[in-house]
C-alpha positions in Angstrom: 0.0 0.0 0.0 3.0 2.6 0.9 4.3 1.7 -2.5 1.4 2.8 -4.3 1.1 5.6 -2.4 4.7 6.8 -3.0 3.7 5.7 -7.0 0.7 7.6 -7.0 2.8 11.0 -5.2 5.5 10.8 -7.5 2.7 10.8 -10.8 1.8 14.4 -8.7 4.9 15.3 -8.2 5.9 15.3 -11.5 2.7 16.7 -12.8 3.4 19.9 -10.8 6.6 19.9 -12.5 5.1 20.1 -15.7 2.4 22.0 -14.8 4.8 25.0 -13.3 6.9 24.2 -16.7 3.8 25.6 -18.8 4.0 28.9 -17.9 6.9 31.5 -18.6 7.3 34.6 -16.1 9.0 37.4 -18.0 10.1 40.7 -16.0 10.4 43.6 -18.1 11.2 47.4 -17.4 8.3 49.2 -19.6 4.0 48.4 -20.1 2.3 48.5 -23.0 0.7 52.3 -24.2 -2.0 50.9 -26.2 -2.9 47.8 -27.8 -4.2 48.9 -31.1 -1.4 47.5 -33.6 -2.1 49.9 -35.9 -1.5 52.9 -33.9 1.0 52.2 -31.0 4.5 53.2 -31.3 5.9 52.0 -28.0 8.3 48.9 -27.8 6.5 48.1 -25.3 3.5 47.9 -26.6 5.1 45.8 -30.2 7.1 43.4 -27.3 3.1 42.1 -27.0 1.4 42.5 -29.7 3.9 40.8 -32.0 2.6 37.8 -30.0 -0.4 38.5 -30.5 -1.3 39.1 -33.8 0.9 38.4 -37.2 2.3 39.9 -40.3 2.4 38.9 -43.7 5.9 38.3 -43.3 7.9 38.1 -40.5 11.6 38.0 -39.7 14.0 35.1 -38.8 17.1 34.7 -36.4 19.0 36.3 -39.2 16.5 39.1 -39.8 15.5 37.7 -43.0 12.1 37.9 -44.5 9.9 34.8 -44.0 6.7 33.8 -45.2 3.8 34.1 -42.1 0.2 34.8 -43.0 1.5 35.0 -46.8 2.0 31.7 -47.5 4.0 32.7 -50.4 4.5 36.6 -52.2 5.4 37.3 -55.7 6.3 40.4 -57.1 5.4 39.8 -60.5 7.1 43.5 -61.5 8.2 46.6 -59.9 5.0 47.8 -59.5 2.3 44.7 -58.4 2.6 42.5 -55.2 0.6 39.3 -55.4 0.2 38.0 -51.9 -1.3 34.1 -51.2 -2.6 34.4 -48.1 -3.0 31.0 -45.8 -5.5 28.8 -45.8 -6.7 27.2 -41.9 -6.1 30.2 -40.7 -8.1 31.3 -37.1 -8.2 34.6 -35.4 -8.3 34.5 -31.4 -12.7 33.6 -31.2 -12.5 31.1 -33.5 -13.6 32.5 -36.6 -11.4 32.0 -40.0 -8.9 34.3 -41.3 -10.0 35.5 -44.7 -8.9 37.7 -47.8 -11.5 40.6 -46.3 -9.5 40.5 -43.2 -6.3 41.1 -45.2 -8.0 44.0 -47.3 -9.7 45.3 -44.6 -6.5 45.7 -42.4 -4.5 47.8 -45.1 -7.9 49.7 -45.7 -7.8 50.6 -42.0 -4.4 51.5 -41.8 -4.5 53.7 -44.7 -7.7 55.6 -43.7 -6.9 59.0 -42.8 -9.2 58.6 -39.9 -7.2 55.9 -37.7 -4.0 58.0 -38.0 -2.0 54.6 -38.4 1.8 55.7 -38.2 2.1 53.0 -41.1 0.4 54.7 -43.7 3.7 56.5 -44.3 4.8 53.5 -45.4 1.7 52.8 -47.9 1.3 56.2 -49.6 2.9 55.3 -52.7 0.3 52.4 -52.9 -2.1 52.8 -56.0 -4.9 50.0 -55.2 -5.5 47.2 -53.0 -7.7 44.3 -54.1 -8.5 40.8 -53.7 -7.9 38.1 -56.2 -10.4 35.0 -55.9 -10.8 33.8 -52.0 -6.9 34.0 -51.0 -5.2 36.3 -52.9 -4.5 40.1 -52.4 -2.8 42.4 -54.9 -0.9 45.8 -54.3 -0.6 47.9 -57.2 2.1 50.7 -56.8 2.5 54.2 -58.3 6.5 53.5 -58.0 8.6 51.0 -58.8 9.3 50.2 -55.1 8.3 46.8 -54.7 11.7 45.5 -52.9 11.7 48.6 -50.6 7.7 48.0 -49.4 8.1 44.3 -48.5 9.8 44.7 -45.3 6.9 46.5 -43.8 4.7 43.6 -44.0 6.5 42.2 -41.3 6.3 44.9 -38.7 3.4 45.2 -35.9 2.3 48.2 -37.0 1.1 45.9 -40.2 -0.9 43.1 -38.4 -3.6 41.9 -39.6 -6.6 42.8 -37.9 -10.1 40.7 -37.7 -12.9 42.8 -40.1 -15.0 41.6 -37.6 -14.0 42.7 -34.6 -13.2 45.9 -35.7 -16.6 46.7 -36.6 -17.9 45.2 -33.8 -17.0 48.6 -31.5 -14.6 47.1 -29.6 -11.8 49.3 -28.0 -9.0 48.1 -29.8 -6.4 50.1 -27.5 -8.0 48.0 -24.5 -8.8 44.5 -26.2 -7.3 42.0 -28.7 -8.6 39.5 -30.8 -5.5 38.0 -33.7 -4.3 35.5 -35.0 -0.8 35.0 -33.3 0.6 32.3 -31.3 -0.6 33.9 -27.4 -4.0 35.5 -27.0 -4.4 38.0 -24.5 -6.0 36.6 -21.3 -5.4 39.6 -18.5 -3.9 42.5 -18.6 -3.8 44.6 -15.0 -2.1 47.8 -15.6 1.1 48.5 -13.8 1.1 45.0 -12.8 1.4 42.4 -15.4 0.0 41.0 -18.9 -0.6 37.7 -19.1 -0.8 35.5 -22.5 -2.7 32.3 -23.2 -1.8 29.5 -25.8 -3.8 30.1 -28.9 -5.5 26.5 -29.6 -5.9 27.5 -33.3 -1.9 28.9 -33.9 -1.1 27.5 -37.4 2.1 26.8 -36.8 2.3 23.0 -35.9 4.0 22.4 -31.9 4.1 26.2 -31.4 3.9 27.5 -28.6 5.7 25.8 -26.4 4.4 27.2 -23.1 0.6 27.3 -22.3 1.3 31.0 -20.2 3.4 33.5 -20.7 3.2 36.2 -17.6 4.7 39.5 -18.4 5.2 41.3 -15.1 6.4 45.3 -14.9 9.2 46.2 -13.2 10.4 49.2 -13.7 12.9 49.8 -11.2 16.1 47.2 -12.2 16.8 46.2 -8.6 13.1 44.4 -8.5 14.1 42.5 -11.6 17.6 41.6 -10.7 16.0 40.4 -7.1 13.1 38.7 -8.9 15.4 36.6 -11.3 17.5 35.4 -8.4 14.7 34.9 -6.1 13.3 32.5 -8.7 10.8 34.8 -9.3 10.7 34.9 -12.6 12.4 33.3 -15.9 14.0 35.8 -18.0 14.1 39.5 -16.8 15.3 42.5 -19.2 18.9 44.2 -18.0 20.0 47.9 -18.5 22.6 47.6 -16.3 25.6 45.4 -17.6 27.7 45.7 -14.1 24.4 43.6 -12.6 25.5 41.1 -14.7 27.9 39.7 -12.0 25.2 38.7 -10.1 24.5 35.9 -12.3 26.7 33.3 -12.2 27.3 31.1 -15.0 25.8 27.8 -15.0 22.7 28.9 -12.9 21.8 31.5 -15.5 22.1 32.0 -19.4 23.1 35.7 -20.7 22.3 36.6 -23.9 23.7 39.8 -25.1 23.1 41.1 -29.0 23.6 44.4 -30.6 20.5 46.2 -31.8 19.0 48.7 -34.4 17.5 50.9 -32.5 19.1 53.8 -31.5 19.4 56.9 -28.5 18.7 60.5 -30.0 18.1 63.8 -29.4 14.9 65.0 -30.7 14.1 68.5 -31.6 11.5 70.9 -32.6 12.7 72.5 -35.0 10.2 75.6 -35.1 11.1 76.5 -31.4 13.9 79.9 -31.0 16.9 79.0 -31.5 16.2 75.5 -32.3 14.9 76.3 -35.2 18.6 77.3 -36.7 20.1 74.3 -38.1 23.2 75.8 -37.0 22.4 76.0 -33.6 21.6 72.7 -33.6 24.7 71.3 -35.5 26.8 73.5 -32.5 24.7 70.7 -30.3 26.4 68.0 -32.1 30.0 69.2 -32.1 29.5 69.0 -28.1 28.4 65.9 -27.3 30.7 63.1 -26.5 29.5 60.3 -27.7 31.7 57.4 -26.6 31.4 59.3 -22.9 28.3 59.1 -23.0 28.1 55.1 -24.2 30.7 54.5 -20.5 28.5 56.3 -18.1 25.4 55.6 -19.3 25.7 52.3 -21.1 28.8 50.9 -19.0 30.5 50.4 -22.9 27.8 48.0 -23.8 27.4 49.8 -27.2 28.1 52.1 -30.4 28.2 55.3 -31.8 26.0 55.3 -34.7 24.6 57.5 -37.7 21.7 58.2 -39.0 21.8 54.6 -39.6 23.2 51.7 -37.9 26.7 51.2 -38.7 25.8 47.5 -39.3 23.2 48.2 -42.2 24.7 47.5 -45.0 25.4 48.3 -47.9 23.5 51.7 -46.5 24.7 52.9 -43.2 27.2 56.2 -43.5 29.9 55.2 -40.7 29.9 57.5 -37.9 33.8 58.9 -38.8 31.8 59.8 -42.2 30.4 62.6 -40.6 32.5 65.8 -39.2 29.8 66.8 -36.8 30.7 63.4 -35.0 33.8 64.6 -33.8 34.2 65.9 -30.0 34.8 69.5 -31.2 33.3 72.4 -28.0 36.0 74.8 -30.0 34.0 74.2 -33.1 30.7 74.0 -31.5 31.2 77.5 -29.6 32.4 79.6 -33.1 28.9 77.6 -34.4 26.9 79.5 -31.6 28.4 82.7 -32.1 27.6 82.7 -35.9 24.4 81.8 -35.5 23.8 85.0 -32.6 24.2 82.8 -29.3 28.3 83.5 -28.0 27.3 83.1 -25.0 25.2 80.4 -25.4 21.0 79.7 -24.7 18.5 77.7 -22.7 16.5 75.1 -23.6 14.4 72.3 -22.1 14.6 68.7 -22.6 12.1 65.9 -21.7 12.6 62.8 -20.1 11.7 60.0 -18.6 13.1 57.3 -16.4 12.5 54.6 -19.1 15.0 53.0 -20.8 17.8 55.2 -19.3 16.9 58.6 -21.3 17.0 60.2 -17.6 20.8 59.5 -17.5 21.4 60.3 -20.8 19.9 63.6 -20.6 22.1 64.0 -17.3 25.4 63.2 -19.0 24.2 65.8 -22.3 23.5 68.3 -19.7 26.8 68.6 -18.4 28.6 68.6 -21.6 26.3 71.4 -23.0 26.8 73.6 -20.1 30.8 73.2 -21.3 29.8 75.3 -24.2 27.3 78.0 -22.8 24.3 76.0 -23.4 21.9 75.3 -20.1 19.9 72.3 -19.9 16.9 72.1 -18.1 15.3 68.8 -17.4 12.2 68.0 -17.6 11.3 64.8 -15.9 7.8 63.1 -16.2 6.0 60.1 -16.0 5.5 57.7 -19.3 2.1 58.3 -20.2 2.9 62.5 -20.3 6.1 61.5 -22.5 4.4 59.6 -24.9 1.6 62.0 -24.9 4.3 65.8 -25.5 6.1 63.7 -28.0 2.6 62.8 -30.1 1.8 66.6 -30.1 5.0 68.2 -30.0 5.3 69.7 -26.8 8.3 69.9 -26.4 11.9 71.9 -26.8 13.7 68.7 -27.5 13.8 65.5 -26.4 15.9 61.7 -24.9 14.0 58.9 -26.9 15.1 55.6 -28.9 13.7 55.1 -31.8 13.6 51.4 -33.6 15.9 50.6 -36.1 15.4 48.7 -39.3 17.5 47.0 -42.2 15.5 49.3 -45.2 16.4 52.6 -45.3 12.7 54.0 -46.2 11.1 52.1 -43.2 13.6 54.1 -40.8 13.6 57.6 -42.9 10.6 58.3 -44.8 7.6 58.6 -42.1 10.7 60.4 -39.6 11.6 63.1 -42.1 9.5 63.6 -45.1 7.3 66.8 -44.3 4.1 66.0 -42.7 5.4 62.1 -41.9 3.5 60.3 -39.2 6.4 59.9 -36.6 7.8 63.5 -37.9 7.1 65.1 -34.6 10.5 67.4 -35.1 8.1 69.3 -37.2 11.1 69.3 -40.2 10.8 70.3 -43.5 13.6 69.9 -46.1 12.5 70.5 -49.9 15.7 68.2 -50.5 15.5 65.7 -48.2 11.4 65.1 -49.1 12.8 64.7 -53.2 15.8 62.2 -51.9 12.9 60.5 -49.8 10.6 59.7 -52.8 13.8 59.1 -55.1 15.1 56.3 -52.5 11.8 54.8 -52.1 11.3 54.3 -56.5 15.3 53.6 -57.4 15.6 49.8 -58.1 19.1 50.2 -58.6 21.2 49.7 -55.5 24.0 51.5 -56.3 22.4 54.4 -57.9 19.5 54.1 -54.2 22.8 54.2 -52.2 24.2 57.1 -53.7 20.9 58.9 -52.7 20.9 57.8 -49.0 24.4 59.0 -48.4 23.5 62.3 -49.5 20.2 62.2 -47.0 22.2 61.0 -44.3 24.2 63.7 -44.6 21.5 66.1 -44.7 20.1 64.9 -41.8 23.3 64.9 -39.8 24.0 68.6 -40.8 20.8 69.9 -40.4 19.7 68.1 -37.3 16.2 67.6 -36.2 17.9 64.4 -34.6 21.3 64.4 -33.0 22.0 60.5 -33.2 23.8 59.3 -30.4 24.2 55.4 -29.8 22.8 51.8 -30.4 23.4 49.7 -26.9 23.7 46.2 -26.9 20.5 44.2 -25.7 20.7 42.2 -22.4 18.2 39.4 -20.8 19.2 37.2 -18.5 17.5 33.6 -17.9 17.5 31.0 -15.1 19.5 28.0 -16.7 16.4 25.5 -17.3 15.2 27.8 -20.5 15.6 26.9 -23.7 14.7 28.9 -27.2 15.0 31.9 -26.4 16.5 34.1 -28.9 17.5 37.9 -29.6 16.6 39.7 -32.5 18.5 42.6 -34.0 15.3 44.7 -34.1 14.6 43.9 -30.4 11.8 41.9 -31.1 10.6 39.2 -28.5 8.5 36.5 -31.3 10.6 33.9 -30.3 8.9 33.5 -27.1 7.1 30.8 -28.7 9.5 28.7 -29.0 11.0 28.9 -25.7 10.7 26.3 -23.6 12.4 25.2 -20.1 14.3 21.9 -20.0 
């Protein structure tokens, strides 16, 4: 009798096991601002949602353009996009993905009405249509077929149920797509958590039944948490807590990014409104100083573009203004009508380091004359002065991509989506629309070196550095991978040993 009773405890015993093994707990630094994929900007807010709903495409380990809801694409000439769309589809309530859902989700985006910062991307679009029950053409007014295809794979181009939509549901508050987790809770300032989709269309995936997503802002609670046992996987900003992890009972995974920390300006605020004022700003930051204090060396000083996009990316020693010059930055100033110098505000928040940052660019402006007030407010307010503008100038990091238009056009071109410098460049608009029709590489190089270096001289953004990504894992996970565009869609193939 004892030995069926031990029996029968061990079966529990290693139920439990299992049972604690299908859930993943996740501490990160940042919450969601919205869950509407075609409007939010915040990484937060894409670290969900690209979990929840899907692309056409999507991106592998190697950032390389697979097939997702497309089953297949062809671009049958420089103008027309044929997409196949999947067939077994299913959104989140069970009902079947179809064509109209595709059409409808492009139509949404590109009405003037939802304000989608993705229409940017789509302007240049001539006609959407379907083709029988599961195909969906794009005719273009450019020749741009090579340079659109990447956006199909970003959140901001998820496929949205025609549906639900129309339905009247909030679609900042609730979720219905067709991605691997379904949203199951969500308890603000506290934690998300993520239920296996039964209908996922990708066969064994995902591995975990739960994944709980639990805010942290402060690093010391996630450090704690990981060690405690807490949690899984936490996100690190730090790269000195990294000693507190010793190998064997935890997995680091470090990987370089494309995002990048700037200085954003309005460019229609006295004096920030003189590009040369703004180019005297460049000449006095120290870069590299600021990468050791704030980022304890964990990255690189980067351009326009990243320094590892290639063939496109200008190298930082490309550009003069790069240079550590207060000399040069000073005799700027007092050509522009400022020898002494000027004030100015900058807003930031205590996400994702742009606090310190702002702190390390104070002291270096005040070298030159320039004061620095700091503004320092919660989230919400920071997303909310840099959507209307409200603001002298600002910390932020913005995402990176591999295509040129993606990370240029809806930034710079007047009137872009994400243009909240309020810049305008006759020039650099023509360049935009040039880069996004050339099918000639060498000939669509030549004209992003010249708008890089428009950008960098005239400054509505003062680039400043990419940092390496960091998470840290307790050693039983398994799958977990980093992308170079920060994205977390590997989740669903995590798994714990």
């Amino acid at each position: 009798m004892k030995k069926f009773l031990v029996a029968i405890l061990a079966v529990f015993a290693v139920a439990g096991i299992f049972a604690a093994d299908g859930r993943l707990i996740i501490a990160m630094e940042t919450e969601p601002v919205g869950l509407d994929p075609h409007l939010v900007t915040a990484f937060a807010s894409h670290r969900v949602l690209e979990n929840i709903y899907d692309g056409l495409f999507r991106y592998d380990e190697n950032m390389r353009l697979i097939p997702n809801l497309a089953e297949e694409a062809k671009a049958v000439d420089p103008y027309t996009i044929i997409f196949k769309i999947r067939d077994g589809v299913k959104f989140h309530d069970g009902t079947p993905l179809t064509v109209e859902d595709v059409l409808f989700s492009f139509q949404r985006i590109l009405d003037p009405d939802t304000k989608s910062p993705a229409a940017a991307f789509y302007q240049d679009v001539e006609s959407i249509k379907a083709i029988d029950n599961n195909k969906i053409e794009f005719k273009l007014k450019k020749p741009m077929a090579s340079a659109l295809l990447p956006n199909f794979a970003g959140v901001n181009s998820s496929i949205v149920s025609k549906k639900f939509v129309e339905s009247g549901k909030n679609m900042q508050l609730e979720t219905n797509g067709t991605g691997p987790f379904y949203l199951a809770e969500y308890v603000p300032g506290n934690y998300i958590i993520l239920k296996k989709n039964p209908y996922y269309f990708v066969k064994d995936q995902p591995k975990f039944d739960e994944i709980k997503i639990v805010f942290m802002p402060e690093e010391v609670s996630r450090v704690a948490a990981l060690k405690n046992g807490d949690v899984d996987i936490a996100k690190i900003n730090e790269p000195l807590n990294l000693k507190q992890f010793p190998e064997g009972k935890f997995k680091i995974y470090r990987s370089p990014v494309l995002s990048y920390y700037l200085i954003g300006i309005n460019t229609t605020r006295k004096p920030l409104n003189d590009p040369k004022v703004r180019n005297a700003l460049n000449y006095a930051i120290n870069r590299e100083a600021i990468i050791k204090a704030v980022a304890f060396s964990e990255g690189v000083v980067t351009g326009p573009l990243n320094p590892a996009v290639q063939p496109w990316a200008l190298q930082p020693k490309a550009f003069d203004e790069y240079t550590y010059n207060p000399a040069k930055a000073k005799e700027l100033l007092a050509q522009a009508g400022y020898p002494n110098g000027f004030e100015f505000e900058i807003v930031a928040s205590q996400r994702y380091n742009f606090d310190k940052v702002a702190q390390v660019i104070q002291a270096q402006l005040a070298e030159i004359g320039v004061k620095v007030k700091i503004n320092l407010v919660e989230w919400g307010i920071f997303v909310k002065k840099w959507r209307e503008s409200d603001f002298d100038a600002f910390i932020s990091m913005n995402s990176g991509s591999i295509e040129p238009d993606i990370q240029f056009y809806r930034t710079f071109h007047t009137g872009g989506s994400t243009n909240v410098f309020l810049y305008s460049n006759p020039r650099v608009d023509e360049l935009l629309d040039l880069g996004r029709s050339e099918v000639d590489i060498s000939k669509r190089k030549s004209i992003y070196d010249e708008l890089q270096r428009i950008i960098v001289k005239e400054s509505p953004v003062i680039f400043l550095y990419s940092a390496n990504q960091i998470f840290v894992s307790n050693a039983s996970v398994e799958g977990f991978k980093l992308l170079a565009n920060e994205s977390l869609v590997f989740l669903r193939e995590t798994y714990k040993k």
